[in-house]
C-alpha positions as CSV (number, residue, x, y, z in Angstrom):
1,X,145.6,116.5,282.4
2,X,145.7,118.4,285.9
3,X,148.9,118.4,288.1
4,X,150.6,115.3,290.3
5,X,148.6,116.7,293.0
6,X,145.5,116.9,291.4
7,X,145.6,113.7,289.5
8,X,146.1,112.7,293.2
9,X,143.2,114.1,294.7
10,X,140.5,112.8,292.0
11,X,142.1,109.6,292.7
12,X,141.3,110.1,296.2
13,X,137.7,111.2,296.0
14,X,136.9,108.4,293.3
15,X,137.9,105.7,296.2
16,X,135.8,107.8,298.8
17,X,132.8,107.2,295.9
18,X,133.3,103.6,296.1
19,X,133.6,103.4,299.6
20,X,130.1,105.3,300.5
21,X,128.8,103.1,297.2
22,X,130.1,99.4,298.8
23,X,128.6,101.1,302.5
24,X,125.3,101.6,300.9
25,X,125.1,98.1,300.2
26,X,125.8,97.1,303.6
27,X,129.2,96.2,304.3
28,X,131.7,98.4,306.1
29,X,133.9,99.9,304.9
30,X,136.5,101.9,307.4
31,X,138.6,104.9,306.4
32,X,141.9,102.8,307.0
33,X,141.0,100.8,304.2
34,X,143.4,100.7,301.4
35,X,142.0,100.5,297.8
36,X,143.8,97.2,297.4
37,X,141.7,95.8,299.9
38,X,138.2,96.8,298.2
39,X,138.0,93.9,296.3
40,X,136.9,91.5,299.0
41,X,134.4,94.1,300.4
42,X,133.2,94.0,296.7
43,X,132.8,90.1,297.0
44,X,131.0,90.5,300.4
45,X,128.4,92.1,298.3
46,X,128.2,90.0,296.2
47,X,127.6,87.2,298.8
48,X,124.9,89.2,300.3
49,X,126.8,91.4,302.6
50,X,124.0,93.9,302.5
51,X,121.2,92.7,301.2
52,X,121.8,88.9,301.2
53,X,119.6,88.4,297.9
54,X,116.7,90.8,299.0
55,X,116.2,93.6,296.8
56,X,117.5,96.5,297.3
57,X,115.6,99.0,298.0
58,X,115.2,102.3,295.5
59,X,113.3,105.3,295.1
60,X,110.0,105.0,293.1
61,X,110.9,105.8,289.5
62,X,108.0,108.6,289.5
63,X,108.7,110.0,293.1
64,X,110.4,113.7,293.4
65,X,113.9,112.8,292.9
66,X,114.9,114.8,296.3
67,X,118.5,113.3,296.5
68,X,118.8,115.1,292.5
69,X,117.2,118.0,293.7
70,X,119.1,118.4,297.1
71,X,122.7,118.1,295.2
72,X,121.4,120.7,292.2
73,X,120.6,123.5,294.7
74,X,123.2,126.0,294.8
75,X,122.7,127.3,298.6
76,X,125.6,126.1,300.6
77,X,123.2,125.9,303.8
78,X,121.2,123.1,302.7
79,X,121.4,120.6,305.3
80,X,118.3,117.8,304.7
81,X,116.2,116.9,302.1
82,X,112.8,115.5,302.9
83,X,110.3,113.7,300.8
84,X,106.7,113.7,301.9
85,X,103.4,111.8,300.7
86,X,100.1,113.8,300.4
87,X,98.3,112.6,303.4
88,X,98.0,116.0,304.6
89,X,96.8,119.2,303.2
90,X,98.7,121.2,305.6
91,X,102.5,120.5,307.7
92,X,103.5,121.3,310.9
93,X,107.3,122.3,309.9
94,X,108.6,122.2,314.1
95,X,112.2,123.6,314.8
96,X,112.2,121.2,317.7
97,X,112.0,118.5,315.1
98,X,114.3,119.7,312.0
99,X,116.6,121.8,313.4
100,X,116.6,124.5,310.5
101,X,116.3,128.0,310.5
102,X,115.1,128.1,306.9
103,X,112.6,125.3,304.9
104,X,111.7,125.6,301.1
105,X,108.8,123.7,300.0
106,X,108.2,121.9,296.5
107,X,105.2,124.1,295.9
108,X,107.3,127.6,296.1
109,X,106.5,128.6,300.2
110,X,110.0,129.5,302.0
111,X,110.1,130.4,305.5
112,X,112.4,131.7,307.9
113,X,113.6,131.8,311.4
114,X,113.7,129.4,314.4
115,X,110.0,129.5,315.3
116,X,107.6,126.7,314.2
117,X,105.4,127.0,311.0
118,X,102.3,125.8,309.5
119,X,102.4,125.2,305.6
120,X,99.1,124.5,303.4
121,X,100.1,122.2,300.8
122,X,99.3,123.4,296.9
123,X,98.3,120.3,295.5
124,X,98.5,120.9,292.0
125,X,102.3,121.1,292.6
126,X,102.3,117.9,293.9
127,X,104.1,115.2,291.8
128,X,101.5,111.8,291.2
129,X,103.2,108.6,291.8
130,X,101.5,105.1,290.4
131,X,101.1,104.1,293.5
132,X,98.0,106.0,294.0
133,X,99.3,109.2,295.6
134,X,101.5,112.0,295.2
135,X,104.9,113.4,296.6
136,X,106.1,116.6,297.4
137,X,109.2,117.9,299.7
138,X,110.2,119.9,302.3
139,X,113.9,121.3,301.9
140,X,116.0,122.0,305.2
141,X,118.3,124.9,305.5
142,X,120.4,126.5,308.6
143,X,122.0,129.9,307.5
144,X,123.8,129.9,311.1
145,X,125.7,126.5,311.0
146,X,125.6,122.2,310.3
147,X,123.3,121.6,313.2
148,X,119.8,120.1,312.0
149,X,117.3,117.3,313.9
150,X,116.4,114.2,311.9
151,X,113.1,114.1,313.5
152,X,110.0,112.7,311.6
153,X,107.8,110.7,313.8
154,X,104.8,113.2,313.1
155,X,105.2,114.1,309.7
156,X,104.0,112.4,306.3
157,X,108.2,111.4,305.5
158,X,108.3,108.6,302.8
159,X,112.5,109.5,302.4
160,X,115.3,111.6,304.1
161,X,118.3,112.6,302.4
162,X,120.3,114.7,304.8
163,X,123.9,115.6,303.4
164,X,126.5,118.3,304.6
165,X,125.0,118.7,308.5
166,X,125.6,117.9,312.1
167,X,122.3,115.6,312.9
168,X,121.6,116.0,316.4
169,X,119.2,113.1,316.4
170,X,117.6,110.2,314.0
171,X,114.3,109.7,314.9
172,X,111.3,108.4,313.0
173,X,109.7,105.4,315.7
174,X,108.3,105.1,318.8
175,X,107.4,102.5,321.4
176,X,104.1,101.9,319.4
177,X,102.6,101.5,316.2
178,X,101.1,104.9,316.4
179,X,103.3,106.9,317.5
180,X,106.0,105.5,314.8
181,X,106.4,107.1,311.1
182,X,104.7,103.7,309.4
183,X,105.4,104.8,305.6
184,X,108.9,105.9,305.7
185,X,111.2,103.6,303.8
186,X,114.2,105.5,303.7
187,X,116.8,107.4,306.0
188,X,120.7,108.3,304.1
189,X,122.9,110.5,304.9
190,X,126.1,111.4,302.9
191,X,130.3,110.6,304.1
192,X,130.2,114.1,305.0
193,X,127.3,113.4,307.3
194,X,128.9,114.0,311.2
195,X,126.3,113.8,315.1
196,X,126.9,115.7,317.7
197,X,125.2,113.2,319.6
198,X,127.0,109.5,319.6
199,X,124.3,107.2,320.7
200,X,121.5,106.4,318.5
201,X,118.7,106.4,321.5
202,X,116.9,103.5,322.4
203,X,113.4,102.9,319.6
204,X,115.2,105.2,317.4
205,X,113.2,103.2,314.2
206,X,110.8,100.9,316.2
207,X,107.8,100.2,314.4
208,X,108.8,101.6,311.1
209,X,107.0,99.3,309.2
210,X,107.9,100.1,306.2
211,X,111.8,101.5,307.0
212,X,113.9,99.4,304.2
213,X,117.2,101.5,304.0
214,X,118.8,102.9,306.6
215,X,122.5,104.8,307.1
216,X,124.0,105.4,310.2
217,X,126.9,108.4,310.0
218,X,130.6,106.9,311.1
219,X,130.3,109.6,314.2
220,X,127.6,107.0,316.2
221,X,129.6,104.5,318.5
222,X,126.4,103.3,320.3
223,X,123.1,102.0,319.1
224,X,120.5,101.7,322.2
225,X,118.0,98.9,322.8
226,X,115.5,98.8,320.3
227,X,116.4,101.5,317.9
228,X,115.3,99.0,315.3
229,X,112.7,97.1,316.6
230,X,110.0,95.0,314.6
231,X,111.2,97.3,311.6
232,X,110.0,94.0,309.4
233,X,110.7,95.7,305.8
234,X,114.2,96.6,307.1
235,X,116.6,95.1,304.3
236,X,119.7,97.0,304.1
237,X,121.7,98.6,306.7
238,X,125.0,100.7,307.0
239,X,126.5,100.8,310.1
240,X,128.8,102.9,311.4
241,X,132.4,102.0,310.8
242,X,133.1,102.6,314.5
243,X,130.5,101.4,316.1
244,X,131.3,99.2,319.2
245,X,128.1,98.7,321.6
246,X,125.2,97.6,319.1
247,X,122.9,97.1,322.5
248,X,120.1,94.3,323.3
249,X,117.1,94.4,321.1
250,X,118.6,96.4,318.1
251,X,117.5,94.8,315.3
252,X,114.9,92.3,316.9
253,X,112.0,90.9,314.6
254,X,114.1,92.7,311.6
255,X,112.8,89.6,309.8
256,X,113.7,90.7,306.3
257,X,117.3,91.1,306.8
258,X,119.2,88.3,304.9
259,X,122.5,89.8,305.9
260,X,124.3,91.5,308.7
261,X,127.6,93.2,308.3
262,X,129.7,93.6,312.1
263,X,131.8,96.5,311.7
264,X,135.3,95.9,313.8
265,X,135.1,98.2,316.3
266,X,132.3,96.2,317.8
267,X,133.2,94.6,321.2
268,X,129.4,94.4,322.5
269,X,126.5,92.9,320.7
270,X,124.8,90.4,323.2
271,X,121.2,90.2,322.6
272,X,121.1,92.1,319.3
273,X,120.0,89.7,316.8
274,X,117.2,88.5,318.5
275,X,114.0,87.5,316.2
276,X,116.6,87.5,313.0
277,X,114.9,84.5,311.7
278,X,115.4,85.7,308.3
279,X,119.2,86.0,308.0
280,X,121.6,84.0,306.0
281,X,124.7,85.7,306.4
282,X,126.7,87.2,308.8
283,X,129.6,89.3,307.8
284,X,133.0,90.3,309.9
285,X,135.9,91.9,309.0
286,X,139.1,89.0,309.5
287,X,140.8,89.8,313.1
288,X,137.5,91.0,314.7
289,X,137.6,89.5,318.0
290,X,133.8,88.4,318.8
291,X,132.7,89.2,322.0
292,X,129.8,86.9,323.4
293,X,127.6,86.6,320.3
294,X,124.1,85.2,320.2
295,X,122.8,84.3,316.2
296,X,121.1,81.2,317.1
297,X,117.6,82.9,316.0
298,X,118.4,82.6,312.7
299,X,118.7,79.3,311.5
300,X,119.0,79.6,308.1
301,X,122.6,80.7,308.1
302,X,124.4,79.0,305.0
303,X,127.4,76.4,306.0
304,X,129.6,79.0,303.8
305,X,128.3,82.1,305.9
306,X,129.3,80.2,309.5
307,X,132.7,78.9,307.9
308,X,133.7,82.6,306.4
309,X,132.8,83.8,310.2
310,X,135.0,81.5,311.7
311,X,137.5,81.9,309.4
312,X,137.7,85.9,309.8
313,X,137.7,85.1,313.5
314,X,140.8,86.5,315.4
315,X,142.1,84.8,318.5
316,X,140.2,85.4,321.7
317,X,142.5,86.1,324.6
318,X,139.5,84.1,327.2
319,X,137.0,81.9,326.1
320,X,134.0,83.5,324.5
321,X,130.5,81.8,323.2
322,X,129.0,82.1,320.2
323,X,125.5,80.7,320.4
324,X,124.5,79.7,317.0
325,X,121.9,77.4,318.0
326,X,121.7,73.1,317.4
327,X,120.3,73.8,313.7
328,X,123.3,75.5,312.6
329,X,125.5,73.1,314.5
330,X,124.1,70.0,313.0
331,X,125.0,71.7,309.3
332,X,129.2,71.9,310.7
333,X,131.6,69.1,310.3
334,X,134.0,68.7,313.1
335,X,136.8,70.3,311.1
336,X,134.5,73.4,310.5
337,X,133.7,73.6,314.4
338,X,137.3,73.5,315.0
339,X,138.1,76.7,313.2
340,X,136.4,78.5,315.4
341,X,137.2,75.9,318.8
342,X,141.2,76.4,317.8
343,X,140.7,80.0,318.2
344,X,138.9,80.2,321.9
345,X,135.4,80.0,321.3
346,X,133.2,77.9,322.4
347,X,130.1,76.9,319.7
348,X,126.5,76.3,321.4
């Protein structure tokens, strides 16, 4: 049965498991934690806290199952795993952009060093999807430490997977259409996941059309203007746990989010939520002090959603105003306004 200590330490890693799992699904879940208090971030869920009754997004069934294949590979360098439609015959594989010093491709090509390389793809090693095309991967390796770039704005990504690593940057948008990845659906990354760099820069995601998932490691404090812009497939998100400036424009025109999920170390969000007509719930952690708050584009947010905000409101030490808008205000009874009223904040 294993010693005290060992017993102790699967004990341990199971809870870390169901933290990451209750993260993926959108709701934050800090360190500090204690087990006993997983329960209600389980119900969060199940009120929507990542999804809010969208579907949650999932590999195709018939896609190279890269998150499979990056955890079978015995090299301890691999750093990122990423999945890649057949648009191309050929891949520019660019240091500046991944970071590695080492890339294995799905059709048996490995190269090394830090310069830049140029891969033909061997299509009959590519894996068909129903969809109409076929997938094949790029693997991401650096034999000299964690450090990789998450950089795939130019290439064919559909998914990145990037586990053990130091990610110097996230990137897949831009401040157009064409110059953003418009087919990937998919950015994790693992608990282990750390970034050198703590601000996710400003249009980080913008125009990913199709981006659906997307984790951001605990190690990011600041998320820049528009690093999610008019990403209109965008459904769940994992914040970090300690972020605390999610800046102007973040998520705006994110119309298929039902649910947002405000991790606690947040003190700055004004002008975040912009274009949110889509969302239903809105999700904080009880004591989080909201500083000014603006929700009132979405004007679907449920009468439970608002009360279970106020509720979990702590006490503001000056008066603050949340702005959710006259639609959302008509929905509140006097006694529900006053929830949030007796704690310093003003409704609007």
């Amino acid at each position: 049965m294993g010693t005290t200590a060992q017993k102790l330490q699967a004990v341990l890693n199971s809870k870390e498991g169901i933290r990451q799992a209750i993260n993926d699904k959108g709701v934050p879940v800090d360190t500090s934690v204690k087990l006993s208090g997983y329960a209600e971030k389980i119900r969060q869920i199940s009120a929507g806290g990542g999804g809010g009754g969208a579907t949650p997004w999932t590999p195709q069934p018939d896609w190279w199952d890269i998150q499979q294949i990056f955890n079978d590979d015995p090299d301890p360098d691999k750093r990122m795993i990423i999945l890649l439609s057949d648009s191309n015959n050929s891949v520019n594989i660019k240091n500046a952009e991944l970071g590695g010093n080492k890339y294995a491709t799905s059709d048996g090509a490995v190269y090394e060093g830090t310069g830049d390389f140029i891969h033909t793809w061997d299509a009959s090693q590519d894996k068909p999807c129903s969809l109409g095309y076929s997938t094949r991967y790029i693997t991401v390796y650096n034999t000299a430490g964690r450090n990789i770039v998450g950089n795939v704005a130019t290439i064919d990504a559909l998914f990145v997977f990037a586990g053990d690593a130091n990610l110097t940057g996230m990137k897949a948008g831009g401040t157009s259409y064409g110059s953003a990845n418009q087919i990937l659906e998919a950015f994790k990354t693992t608990p282990g996941l750390t970034t050198s760099n703590s601000v996710l820069t400003s249009y980080a995601f913008m125009y990913c059309s199709s981006l659906a998932l997307v984790a951001i490691p605990d190690s990011v404090t600041t998320m820049n203007s528009g690093a999610f812009d008019r990403c209109k497939s965008l459904r769940t998100v994992t914040l970090s746990a300690n972020a605390k400036q999610i800046s102007s424009s973040t998520f705006a025109e994110c119309t298929s989010l039902k649910s947002f999920a405000i991790p606690k170390a947040v003190t700055n969000i004004v002008g975040s939520f912009s274009g949110l007509s889509g969302l239903l719930t809105v999700i904080v952690e009880p004591g989080w002090v909201s500083p000014a708050l603006d929700i009132s584009y979405s004007k679907y947010l449920t009468v439970a959603s608002l009360v279970d905000l106020f509720n979990n409101l702590g006490p503001a030490s000056v008066t603050v105003t949340i702005k959710i808008g006259s639609t959302n205000l008509a929905k509140l009874t006097d006694a529900q306004i006053a929830i949030a009223t007796g704690k310093g904040y003003t409704l609007a």
